[in-house]
Structure formats: C-alpha cells, structure tokens
C-alpha positions as CSV (number, residue, x, y, z in Angstrom):
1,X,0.0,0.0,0.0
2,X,1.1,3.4,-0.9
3,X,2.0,6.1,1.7
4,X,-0.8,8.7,0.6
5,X,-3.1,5.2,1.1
6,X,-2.1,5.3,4.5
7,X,-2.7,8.8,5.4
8,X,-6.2,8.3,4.8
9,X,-6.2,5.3,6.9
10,X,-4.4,6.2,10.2
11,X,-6.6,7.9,12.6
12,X,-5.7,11.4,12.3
13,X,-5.6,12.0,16.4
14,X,-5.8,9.6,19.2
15,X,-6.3,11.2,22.5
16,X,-6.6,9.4,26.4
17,X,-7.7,12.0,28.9
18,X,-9.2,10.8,32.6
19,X,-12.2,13.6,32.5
20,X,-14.1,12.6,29.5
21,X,-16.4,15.6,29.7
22,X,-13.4,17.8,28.9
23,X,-12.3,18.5,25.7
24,X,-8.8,17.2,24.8
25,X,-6.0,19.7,26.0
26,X,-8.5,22.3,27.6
27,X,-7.3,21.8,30.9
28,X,-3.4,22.9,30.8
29,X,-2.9,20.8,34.1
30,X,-3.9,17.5,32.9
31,X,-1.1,15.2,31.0
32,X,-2.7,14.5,27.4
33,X,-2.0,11.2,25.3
34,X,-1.1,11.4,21.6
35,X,-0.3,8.9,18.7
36,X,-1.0,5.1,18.3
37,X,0.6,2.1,17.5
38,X,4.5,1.9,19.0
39,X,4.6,6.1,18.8
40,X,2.4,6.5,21.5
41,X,3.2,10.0,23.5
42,X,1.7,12.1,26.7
43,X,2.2,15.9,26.6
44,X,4.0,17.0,29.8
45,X,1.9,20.1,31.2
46,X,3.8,23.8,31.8
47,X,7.3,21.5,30.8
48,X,9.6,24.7,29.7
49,X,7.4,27.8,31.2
50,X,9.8,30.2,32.2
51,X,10.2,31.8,35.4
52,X,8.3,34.7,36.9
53,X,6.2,34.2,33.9
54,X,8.2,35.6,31.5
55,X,7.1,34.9,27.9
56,X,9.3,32.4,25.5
57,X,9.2,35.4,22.7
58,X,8.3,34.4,19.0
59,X,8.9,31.4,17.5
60,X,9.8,30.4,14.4
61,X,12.8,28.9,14.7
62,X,14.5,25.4,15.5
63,X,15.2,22.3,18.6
64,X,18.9,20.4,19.4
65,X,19.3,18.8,22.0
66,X,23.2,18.6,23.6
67,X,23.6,14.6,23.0
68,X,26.2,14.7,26.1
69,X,24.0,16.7,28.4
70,X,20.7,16.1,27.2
71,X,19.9,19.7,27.1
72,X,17.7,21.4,24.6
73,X,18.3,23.8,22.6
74,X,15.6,26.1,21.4
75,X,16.1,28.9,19.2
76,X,13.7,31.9,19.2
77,X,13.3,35.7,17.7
78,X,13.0,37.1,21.3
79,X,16.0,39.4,22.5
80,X,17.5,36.5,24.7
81,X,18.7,34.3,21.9
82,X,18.2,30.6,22.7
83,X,16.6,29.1,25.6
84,X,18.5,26.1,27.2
85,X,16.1,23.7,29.1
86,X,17.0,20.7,31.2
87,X,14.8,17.8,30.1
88,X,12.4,18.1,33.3
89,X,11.9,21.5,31.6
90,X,13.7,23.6,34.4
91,X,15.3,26.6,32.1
92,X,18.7,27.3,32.4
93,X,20.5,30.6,31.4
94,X,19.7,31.9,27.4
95,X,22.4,32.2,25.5
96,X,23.8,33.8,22.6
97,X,21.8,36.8,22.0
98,X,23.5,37.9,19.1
99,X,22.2,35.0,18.0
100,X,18.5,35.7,17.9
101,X,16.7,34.2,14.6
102,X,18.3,31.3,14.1
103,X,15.5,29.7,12.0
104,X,16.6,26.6,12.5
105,X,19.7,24.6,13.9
106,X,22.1,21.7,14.1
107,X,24.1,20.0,16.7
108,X,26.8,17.6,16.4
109,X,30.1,16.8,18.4
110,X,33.5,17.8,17.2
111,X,36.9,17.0,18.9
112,X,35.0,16.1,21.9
113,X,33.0,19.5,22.1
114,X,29.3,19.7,21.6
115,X,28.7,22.5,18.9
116,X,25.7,24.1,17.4
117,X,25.4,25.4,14.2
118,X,22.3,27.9,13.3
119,X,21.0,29.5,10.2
120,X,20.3,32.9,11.1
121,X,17.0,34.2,9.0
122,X,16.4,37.4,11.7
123,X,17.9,39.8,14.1
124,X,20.5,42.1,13.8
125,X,22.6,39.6,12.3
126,X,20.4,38.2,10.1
127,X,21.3,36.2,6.6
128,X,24.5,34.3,8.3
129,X,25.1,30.4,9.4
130,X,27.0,31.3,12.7
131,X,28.9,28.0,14.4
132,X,28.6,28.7,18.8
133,X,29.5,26.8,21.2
134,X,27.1,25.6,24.2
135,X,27.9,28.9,26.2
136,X,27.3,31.0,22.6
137,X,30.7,31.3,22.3
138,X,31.1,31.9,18.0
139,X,33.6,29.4,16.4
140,X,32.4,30.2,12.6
141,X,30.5,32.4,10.6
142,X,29.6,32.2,6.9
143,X,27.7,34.9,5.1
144,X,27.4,36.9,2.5
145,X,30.4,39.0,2.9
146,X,33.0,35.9,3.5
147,X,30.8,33.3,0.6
148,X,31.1,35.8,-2.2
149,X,28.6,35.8,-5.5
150,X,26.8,33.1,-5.3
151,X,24.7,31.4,-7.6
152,X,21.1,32.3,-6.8
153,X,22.1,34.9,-4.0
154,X,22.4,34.3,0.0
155,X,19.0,35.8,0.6
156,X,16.2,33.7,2.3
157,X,18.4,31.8,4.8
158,X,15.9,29.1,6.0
159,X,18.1,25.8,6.8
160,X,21.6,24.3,8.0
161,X,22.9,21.0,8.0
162,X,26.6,19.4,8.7
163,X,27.4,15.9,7.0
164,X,29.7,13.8,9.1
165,X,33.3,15.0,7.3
166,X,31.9,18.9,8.4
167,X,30.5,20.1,5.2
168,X,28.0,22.7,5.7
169,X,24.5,22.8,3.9
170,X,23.0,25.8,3.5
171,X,19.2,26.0,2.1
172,X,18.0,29.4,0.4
173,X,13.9,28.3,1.3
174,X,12.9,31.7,1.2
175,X,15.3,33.0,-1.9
176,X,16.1,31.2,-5.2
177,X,15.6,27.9,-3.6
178,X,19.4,26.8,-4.0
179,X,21.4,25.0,-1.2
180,X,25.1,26.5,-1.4
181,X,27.5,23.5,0.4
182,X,30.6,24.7,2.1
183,X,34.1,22.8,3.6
184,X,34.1,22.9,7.0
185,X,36.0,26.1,7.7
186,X,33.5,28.1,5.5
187,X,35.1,27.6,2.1
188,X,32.2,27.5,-0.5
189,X,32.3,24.5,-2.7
190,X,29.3,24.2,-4.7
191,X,25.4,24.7,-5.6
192,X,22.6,22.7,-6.9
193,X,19.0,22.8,-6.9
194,X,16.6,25.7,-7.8
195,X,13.0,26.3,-7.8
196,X,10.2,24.1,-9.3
197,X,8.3,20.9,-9.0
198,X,10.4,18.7,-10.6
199,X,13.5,16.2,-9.9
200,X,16.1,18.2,-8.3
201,X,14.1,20.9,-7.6
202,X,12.2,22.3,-4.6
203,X,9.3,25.2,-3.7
204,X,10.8,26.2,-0.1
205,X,13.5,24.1,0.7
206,X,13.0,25.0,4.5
207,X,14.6,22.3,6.8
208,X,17.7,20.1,6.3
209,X,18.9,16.8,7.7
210,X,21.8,14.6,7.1
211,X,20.1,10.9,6.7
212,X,22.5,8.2,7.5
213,X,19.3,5.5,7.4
214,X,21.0,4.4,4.0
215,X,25.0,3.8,4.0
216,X,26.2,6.6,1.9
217,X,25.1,10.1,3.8
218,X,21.9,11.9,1.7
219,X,20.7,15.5,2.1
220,X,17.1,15.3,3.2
221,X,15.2,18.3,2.6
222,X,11.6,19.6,3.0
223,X,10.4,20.5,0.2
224,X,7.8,22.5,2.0
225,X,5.3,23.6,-0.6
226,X,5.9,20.7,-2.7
227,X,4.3,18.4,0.5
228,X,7.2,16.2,0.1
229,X,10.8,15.4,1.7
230,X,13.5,14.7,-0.9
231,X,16.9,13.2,-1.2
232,X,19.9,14.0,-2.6
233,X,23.2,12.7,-2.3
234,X,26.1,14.8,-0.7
235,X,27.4,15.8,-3.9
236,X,24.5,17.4,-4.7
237,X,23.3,14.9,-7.2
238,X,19.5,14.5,-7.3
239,X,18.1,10.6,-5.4
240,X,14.5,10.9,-5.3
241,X,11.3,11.4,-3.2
242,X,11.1,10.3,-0.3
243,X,7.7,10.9,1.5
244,X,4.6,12.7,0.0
245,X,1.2,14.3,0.6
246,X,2.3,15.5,4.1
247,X,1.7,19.2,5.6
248,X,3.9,21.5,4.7
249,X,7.0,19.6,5.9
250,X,9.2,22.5,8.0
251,X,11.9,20.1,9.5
252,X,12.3,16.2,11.0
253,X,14.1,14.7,13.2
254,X,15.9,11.2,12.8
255,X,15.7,8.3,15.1
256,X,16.8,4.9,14.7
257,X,14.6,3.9,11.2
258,X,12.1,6.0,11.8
259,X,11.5,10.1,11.4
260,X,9.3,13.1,13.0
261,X,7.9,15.7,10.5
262,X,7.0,19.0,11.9
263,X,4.4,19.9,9.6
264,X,3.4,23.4,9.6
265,X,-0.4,22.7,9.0
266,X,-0.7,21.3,12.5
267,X,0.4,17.9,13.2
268,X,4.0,15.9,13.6
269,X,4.0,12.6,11.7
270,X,6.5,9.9,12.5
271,X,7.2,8.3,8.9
272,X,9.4,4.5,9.2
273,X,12.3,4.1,6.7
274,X,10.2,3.8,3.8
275,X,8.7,6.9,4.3
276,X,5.3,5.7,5.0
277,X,3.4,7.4,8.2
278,X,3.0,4.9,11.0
279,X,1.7,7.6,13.6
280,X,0.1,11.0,13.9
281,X,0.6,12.9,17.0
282,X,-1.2,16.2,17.8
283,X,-3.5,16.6,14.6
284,X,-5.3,19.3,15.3
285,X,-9.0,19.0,14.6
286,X,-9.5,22.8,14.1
287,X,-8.7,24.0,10.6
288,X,-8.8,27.9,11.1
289,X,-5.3,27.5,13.9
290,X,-3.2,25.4,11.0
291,X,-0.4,27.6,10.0
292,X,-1.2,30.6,12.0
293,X,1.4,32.8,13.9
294,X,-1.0,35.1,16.1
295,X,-2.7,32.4,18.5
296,X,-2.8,33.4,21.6
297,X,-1.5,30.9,23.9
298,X,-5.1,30.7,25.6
299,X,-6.0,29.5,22.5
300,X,-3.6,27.0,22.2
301,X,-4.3,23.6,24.0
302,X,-1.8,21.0,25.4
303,X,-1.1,18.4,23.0
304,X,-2.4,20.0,20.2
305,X,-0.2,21.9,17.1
306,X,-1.2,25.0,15.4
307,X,2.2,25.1,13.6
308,X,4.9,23.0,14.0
309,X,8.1,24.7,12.7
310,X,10.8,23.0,14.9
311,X,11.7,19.8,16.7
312,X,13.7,17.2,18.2
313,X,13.9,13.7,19.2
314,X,16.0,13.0,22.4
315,X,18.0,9.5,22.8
316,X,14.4,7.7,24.6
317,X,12.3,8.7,21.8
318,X,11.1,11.9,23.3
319,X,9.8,14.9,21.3
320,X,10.2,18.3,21.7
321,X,8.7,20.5,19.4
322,X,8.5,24.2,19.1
323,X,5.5,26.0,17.0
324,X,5.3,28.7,15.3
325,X,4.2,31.1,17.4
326,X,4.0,35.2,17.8
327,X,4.5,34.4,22.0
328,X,6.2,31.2,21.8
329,X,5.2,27.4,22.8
330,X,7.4,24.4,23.4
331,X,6.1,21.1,24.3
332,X,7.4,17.9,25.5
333,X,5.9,14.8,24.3
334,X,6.9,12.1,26.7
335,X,7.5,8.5,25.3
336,X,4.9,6.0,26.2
C-alpha cells in the first residue's frame, strides 16, 4: 500500500484524557496522550514555562538537543537568543543573544565538544550560518560578505545541516531555492538545486537533515510547498522522493529507522524508513489555527499543534517540538 493510502487510513488524532467531559487539551494541568501504534506519546503540562512568567518570545525557529548533556536547545526571535532547558523542563541561562533568529539549527560533536550550528533568518545579524559553542561562544561564521557571489544569491536563509566529514549545507527556502555547500571552515564549494516541481528541484526548501538511514550520507530536505521530503546525495546529485502528501514539511528529526515531521499545517508525523506514516501525533482538529502565527496561547491547547516549525527527538524517543508562534510554545511529548 502506498504512503498517501495510509494517510487516509491512520486515525488522524488519538487522545486518552481521565475527564471525558473535557475536551482534549482544555485543561493545561492534565497530562494528554497522543499517537497510536508503537509512537504513543503524553504531553507534559507547563514543561519549559519560564520563570516569573516571562514569555518564550516568538517562534519560528528550530530544537537540538546537547547529546552529552541532554539539554535542549531552542532557538527563538525574542531578545534573549536561545533558551537552554533541562529535560524536566527547568530553564537554564539563554544564551547567545547575538544569536536571535536562528530559524533553524544543528548539533553535532567535534573533537569532543558539543557545537551548534544555526541559520540565522532574523535579528541584527540576520542572513548568516553562525557556528557557537554551548555557552554562545562563536567558532564560525559564513555569510554573504566571506561566501562571495553566489549562484542564486544568500538571501532567504531558511536551513543548515553538517554531513559527518563537516560540510556545511546551507538552504535558500525563502530566496532562489538553491542549497550552497561549504568545507568545513566556510570555504564554499558548490550549488545545486533551484526552484520548481520537478526532480532536483524544490518550492521552499526549508529544513535540512543529514540521513545516515541508508549507507552513503543523503541530504534530506523539506520541500515544503511541494508536501514532500527529498533526497539528494552529498554531492549534490538528485536521489528521489522520499515521503509525500504531508503538511507543509518544516523540519524532521531522525531516530533509529524512523522520522518526525514538523508539519506546519498542525500535526507531527512519524514516517518508518520507507517513508510511509506509521503515527500522527497532535493533529489538530481545528482547521482555522493550522499555520497561524497570532494564537494566543489561551487558545492553544496542550497536546495539540497550530504550527509546528521545529523539533527534536532526544535518545528515549522523546519529542520536543516548538510551533510557530507570535509568543512562543514548546512542548514535550513524553515516550509512552
């Protein structure tokens, strides 16, 4: 059976909540379930309110999670920079302020030091990828000035990914639609891709992920208006579709065989190797909140997506995800 099959078959939303006479997420204080099959989750009420009630600040960025601390990483438009969160959801001190819009991010380990790597959309540094350490420290920067005239321009920033021998992707989602790769130190190398519906092309290619699920490294990107991911190889060379008819894919996470779309049109999907979806989690039942940035968070219930932009697997299968959002909303989904 096809994946697009399969979407029509999965329940779209699968909820377990002990006061039946409440609807679903309504009560902020009550854990609420999510998912089915093997991808069953319960959203973790207040996880990652701030202190003193200060707000989170917009959203519209990306989720890492530190794989030697377990902290997370979340990237907002707010004058602080990025939150840091333990994972019980006590915040720690924001960092990097400089770096505020990053609109999405990366994390790996190099020479025994966790790193972050962020593509910088807004802010007063807008249109960079910076490279910080976990304190904000900056190791790298590539922009405009130091990549020089390049094919299809540096403008529309949306996406960064590092393959495992450092290169840098760089994805243009809201420019020409070209992904510029550099060397690890910031030496551009190449360019491929463009705009369009066709093989090797992509309508906002907005989130990047290195995809080790088969041998050789791939490029996966979201293809964002096209409803699909797509592969292509590190060189640059066109692979194929990989998963379609989903919701305005913004970026995924990778665990084991399986992935987590955030789609923007309210709902994460968890797709298995083959890209078909095995689970739904958050689906939101009310059409007018997909894809909207002004909800007000009173609006917003626990458990349920208006706009997924951002997220992150941690090593137990844990999500984090981060909508899009004009004051800001993280949520833990706890593994069931």
């Amino acid at each position: 059976m096809k994946p697009a099959a399969l979407l029509l078959l999965l329940p779209a939303l699968a909820f377990a909540h002990p006061d039946h006479g409440t609807e679903p997420g309504k009560d902020i204080d009550t854990a609420v379930r999510t998912g089915n099959g093997a991808w069953q989750y319960e959203a973790v009420p207040h996880w990652g309110e701030l202190p003193d009630g200060k707000n989170v600040g917009p959203t519209h960025g990306g989720v890492v999670i530190d794989p030697k601390t377990g902290n997370i990483y979340v990237s907002t438009d707010a004058p602080h920079g990025i939150l840091v969160y333990q994972p019980d959801g006590k915040a720690l001190p924001a960092i990097a302020p400089e770096c505020q819009g990053f609109h999405a991010m990366a994390v790996r380990e190099e020479e025994g030091q966790t790193v972050i790597y962020g593509a910088q959309l807004a802010g007063p540094k807008a249109l960079r990828v910076c490279k910080i350490d976990t304190t904000g420290k900056q190791l790298l920067e590539i922009s405009q000035a130091t990549a020089g005239d390049l094919q299809g321009g540096w403008g529309g920033l949306t996406a960064v990914a590092v393959a495992p021998d450092g290169s840098i992707f760089c994805s243009m989602g809201y420019g020409a639609q070209f992904i510029h790769k550099f060397d690890a130190a910031g030496k551009h190398l190449k360019t491929f891709g463009g705009s369009g519906k066709g093989d090797g092309q992509t309508d906002r290619s907005h989130g990047l992920a290195i995809d080790t699920r088969f041998g050789e490294p791939r490029l996966l990107v979201c293809d964002r208006e096209n409803r699909r991911l797509v592969h292509f190889d590190l060189e640059g060379n066109w692979i194929g579709v990989h998963a379609t008819h989903l919701r305005r894919p913004c970026s995924v996470s990778i665990l084991g065989d399986h992935l987590a779309v955030a789609e923007l049109e309210a709902r994460v999907t968890i797709l298995d190797k083959s890209g078909t979806p095995v689970a739904f989690l958050g689906d939101n039942p009310n059409r007018d909140q997909w894809a909207k940035f002004p909800i007000p968070l009173d609006q917003m219930h626990l458990g349920i997506f208006t706009s997924p932009h951002g997220l992150s697997f941690d090593k137990d299968g844990n999500l984090y995800v981060q909508d899009w959002n004009q004051s800001g909303r993280v949520t833990k989904l706890q593994k069931l």
